[in-house]
C-alpha angles and dihedrals in degrees: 000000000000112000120257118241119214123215114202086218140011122198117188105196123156095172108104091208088063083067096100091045098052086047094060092042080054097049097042094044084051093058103046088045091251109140122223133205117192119211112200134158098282106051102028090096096047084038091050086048092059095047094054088047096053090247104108128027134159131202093215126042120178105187114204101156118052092071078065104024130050095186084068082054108089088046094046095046089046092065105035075058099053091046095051093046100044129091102204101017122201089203125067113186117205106224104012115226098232088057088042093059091044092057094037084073107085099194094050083053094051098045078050095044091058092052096052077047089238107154126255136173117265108282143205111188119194144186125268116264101253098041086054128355102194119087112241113218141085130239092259091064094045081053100053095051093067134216127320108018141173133255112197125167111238097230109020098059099116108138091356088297098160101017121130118193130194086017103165099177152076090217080058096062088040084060112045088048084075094059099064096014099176080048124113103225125206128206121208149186122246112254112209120201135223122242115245104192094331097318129112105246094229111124137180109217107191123196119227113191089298100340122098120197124195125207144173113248115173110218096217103053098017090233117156121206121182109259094226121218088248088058092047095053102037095037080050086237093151084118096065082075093046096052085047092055095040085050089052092055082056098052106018096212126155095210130030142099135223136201114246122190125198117209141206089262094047102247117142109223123198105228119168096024111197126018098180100166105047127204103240102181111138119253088221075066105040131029091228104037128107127292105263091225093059086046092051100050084047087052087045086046087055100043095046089047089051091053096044090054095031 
């Protein structure tokens, strides 16, 4: 029987824009002698073959192709199988599919959220359109969101796909339900930030295998700027860190960010809970991507967590 060869680390991708990212996982993994496999569209059938016969196996797996691409599912499901069924497993998947579906569900996390006592905007979650048509809530409710609100399906939010923003009416969430119609939807109150020496006070904190890292974003242009350790400490920001840790203990995932607001009276409101697939196109590509050196300490935090654990 031909002998099995054994990767440090596999990585399955299929968006050409993750190209730069892949590039610097490869490069950091190399100098440090970890050993990467990339999966990609046209070698996951021939890679999943291999697995199944004992000739090919991996200790880390980061799966960011199957949300996208079912032709990456039977791979990805194999070997959430086999970790979940093994006693002593040989593959560790960051991220595991089964938790990535958990956090993907906005109003699970929600409902999850309140009971951690993180705070989220007010919420109005309702059915999905073919289990009732009818919306279920009462005026009151409707009042007390505000205008404008925001509709947002619970589980097809990737890159904003679904969201509708300044919505004002109830013909607006009839609407939009017909859009995802076996989708919970979730209504929700606009959150306003205060302004922090001229800058909006929304941030995306990402966690990085058990480093969170805080940053400006502005919500309007999708711009990121490092938070720098000076910020943090003069603006009293030191609970953007805390929310991203308590968030962690929810999900339990090992890789994700979240948006964080704060308002005039200086709460800190969770607002886009779980971003469990993040956007990691460089900002020196792409005017809105994120800053390289941030890409390049979560790439370091991977790598460091792989060979700990290798």
């Amino acid at each position: 029987m031909e002998s099995s060869k054994t990767y440090d680390f596999a990585v399955a991708w299929n968006w050409e824009y993750d190209r730069e990212f892949i590039a610097m996982i490869q490069e950091s993994f190399r100098l440090n002698n970890l050993s990467v496999l990339e999966i990609h569209a046209g070698n996951v059938e021939e890679i999943f073959a291999m697995i199944k016969k004992g000739m090919l196996q991996f200790r880390h797996f980061l799966d960011r192709a199957s949300d996208e691409d079912e032709s990456f599912q039977p791979l990805a499901r194999y070997l959430l199988h086999k970790y979940r069924n093994s006693d002593a497993p040989v593959m560790r998947p960051i991220n595991p599919l089964d938790l990535l579906s958990h956090a993907a569900d906005k109003a699970t996390m929600h409902m999850e959220f309140l009971a951690k006592n993180i705070d989220v905007p007010y919420t109005i979650i309702i059915s999905p359109f073919n289990h009732k048509q009818e919306v279920e809530f009462t005026i009151t409710e409707l009042a007390k969101l505000g205008r404008p609100f925001i509709i947002k399906p619970a589980n097809t939010t990737g890159g904003g796909i679904g969201v509708v923003m300044g919505a004002e009416t109830l013909k607006e969430i009839i609407d939009a339900r017909q859009f995802h119609k076996n989708d919970k939807y979730l209504l929700q109150e606009t959150i306003k930030p205060i302004a922090f020496t001229g800058r909006r006070a929304w941030f995306r904190v990402f966690y990085a295998f058990g480093d969170i890292i805080p940053c400006w974003w502005d919500d309007v242009t999708h711009i990121y700027s490092p938070l720098s350790e000076e910020d943090e400490r003069q603006l009293h920001l030191e609970r953007l860190r805390n929310i991203a840790g308590e968030i962690h203990s929810v999900c339990q995932l090992d890789f994700f960010s979240t948006e964080l607001v704060c308002t005039a009276d200086r709460r800190f409101v969770t607002v886009d809970y779980v971003n469990e697939m993040c956007d990691m196109r460089l900002q020196s590509q792409i005017k809105d991507g994120v800053p390289d050196a941030i890409v390049q300490r979560i790439v370091s935090r991977m790598m460091e967590y792989a060979k700990v654990l290798s």
